[in-house]
C-alpha positions as CSV (number, residue, x, y, z in Angstrom):
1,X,31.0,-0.2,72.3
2,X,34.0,0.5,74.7
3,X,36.1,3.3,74.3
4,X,39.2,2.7,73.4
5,X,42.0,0.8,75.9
6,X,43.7,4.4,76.4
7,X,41.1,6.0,77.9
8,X,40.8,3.3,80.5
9,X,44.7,4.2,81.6
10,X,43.9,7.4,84.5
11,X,41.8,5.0,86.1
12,X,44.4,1.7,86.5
13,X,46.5,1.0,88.9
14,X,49.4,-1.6,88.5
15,X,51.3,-3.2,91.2
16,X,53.8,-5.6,91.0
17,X,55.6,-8.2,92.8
18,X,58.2,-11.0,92.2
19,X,57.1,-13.9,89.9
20,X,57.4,-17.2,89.6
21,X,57.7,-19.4,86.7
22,X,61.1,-18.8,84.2
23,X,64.0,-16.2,85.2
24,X,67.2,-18.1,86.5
25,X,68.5,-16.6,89.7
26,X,66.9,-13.3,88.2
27,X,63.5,-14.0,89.2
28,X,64.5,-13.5,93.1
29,X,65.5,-10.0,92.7
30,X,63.0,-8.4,89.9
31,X,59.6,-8.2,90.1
32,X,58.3,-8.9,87.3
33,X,54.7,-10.3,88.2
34,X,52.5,-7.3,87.2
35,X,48.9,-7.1,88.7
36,X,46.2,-4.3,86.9
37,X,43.8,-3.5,89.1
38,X,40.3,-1.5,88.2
39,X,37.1,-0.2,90.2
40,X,34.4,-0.8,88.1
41,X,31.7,1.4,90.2
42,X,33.8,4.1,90.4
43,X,34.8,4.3,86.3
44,X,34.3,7.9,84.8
45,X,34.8,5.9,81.0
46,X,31.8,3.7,81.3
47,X,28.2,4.4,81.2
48,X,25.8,3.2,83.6
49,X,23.8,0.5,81.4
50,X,27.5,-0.7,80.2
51,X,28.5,-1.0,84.0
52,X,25.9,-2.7,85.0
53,X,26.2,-5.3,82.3
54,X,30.3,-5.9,83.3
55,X,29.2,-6.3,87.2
56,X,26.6,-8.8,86.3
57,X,28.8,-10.3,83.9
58,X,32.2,-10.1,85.9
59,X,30.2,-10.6,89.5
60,X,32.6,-14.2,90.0
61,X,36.0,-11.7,89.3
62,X,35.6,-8.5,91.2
63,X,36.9,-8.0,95.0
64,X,34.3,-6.7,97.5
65,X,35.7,-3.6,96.9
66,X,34.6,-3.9,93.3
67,X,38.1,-4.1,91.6
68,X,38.8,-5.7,88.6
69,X,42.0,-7.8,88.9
70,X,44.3,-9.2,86.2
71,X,47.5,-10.5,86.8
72,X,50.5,-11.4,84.2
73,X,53.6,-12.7,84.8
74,X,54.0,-15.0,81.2
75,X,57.3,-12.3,80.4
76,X,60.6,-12.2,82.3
77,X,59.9,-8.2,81.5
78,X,58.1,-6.3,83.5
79,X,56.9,-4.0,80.8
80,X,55.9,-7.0,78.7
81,X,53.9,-8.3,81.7
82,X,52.1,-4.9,82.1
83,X,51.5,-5.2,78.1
84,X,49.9,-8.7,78.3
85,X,48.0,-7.9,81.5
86,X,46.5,-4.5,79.5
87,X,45.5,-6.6,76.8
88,X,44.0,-9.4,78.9
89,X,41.9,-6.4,80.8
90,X,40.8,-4.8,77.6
91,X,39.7,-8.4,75.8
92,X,37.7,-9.3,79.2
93,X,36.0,-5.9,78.5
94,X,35.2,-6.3,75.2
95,X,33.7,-9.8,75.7
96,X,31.5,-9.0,78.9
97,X,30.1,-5.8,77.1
98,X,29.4,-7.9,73.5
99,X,25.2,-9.1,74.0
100,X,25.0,-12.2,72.1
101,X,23.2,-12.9,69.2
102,X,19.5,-14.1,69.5
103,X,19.2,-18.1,68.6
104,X,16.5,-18.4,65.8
105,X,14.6,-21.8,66.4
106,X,15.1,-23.8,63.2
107,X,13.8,-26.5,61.7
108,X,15.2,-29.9,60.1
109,X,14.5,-29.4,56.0
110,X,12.1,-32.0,54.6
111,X,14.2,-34.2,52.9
112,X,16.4,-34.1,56.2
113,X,13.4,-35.6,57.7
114,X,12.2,-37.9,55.1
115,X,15.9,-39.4,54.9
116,X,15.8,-39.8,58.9
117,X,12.4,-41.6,58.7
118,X,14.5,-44.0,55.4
119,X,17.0,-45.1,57.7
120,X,15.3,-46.3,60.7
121,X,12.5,-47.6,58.1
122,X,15.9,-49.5,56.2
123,X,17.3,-50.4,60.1
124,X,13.4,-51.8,61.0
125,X,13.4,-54.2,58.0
126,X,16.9,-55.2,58.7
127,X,16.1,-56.3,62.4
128,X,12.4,-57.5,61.0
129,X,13.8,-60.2,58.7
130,X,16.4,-61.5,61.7
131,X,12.9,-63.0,63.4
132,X,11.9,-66.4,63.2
133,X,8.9,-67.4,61.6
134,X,6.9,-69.8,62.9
């Protein structure tokens, strides 16, 4: 279990730069576009077995460097985008660190089965009786 998104705040850094995407003649002068940015090796709020389960499981998203990055720029507010791109961060966290749930192997029931074997037994005798007898 991950501690909670607050904890994770010392360690992120936020840059931001002008978006595109919706704004009027606004979106030239603000920048809205925020971009989190976290190093996973270097994390004081994870342990080591839940670090090495987000680099294997983030390996395609981190920079050589070993930064996490998530941009947002969905908001024309920069403190919405900074919102929605905490969120984002903390969801991708959560979902790396979950372990799915073992698949038990399962088996069809026997009527399942004896119902199978009816109906190609039904479809045989359907095709059997289109044959011409000599």
């Amino acid at each position: 279990m991950l501690p909670p998104a607050a904890a994770f705040s010392p360690e992120i850094t936020y840059q931001t730069s002008r978006a595109s995407g919706p704004g009027g003649q606004n979106v030239n002068k603000v920048e809205s576009r925020v971009e989190l940015r976290w190093n996973l090796p270097a994390s004081q709020v994870v342990n080591e077995t839940q670090k090495a389960l987000l680099l294997e499981k983030l390996a395609n998203q981190l920079t050589t460097e070993g930064d996490l990055l998530v941009v947002a720029q969905d908001d024309r507010s920069q403190l919405r985008n900074k919102e929605i791109a905490l969120a984002r961060f903390y969801e991708l966290l959560q979902k790396s660190v979950r372990r799915p749930k073992p698949r038990r192997p399962t088996r069809p029931s026997a009527g399942a089965v004896r119902q199978r074997l009816e109906g190609k037994k039904r479809q045989s005798d359907k095709k059997a009786n289109r044959r011409r007898f000599d």
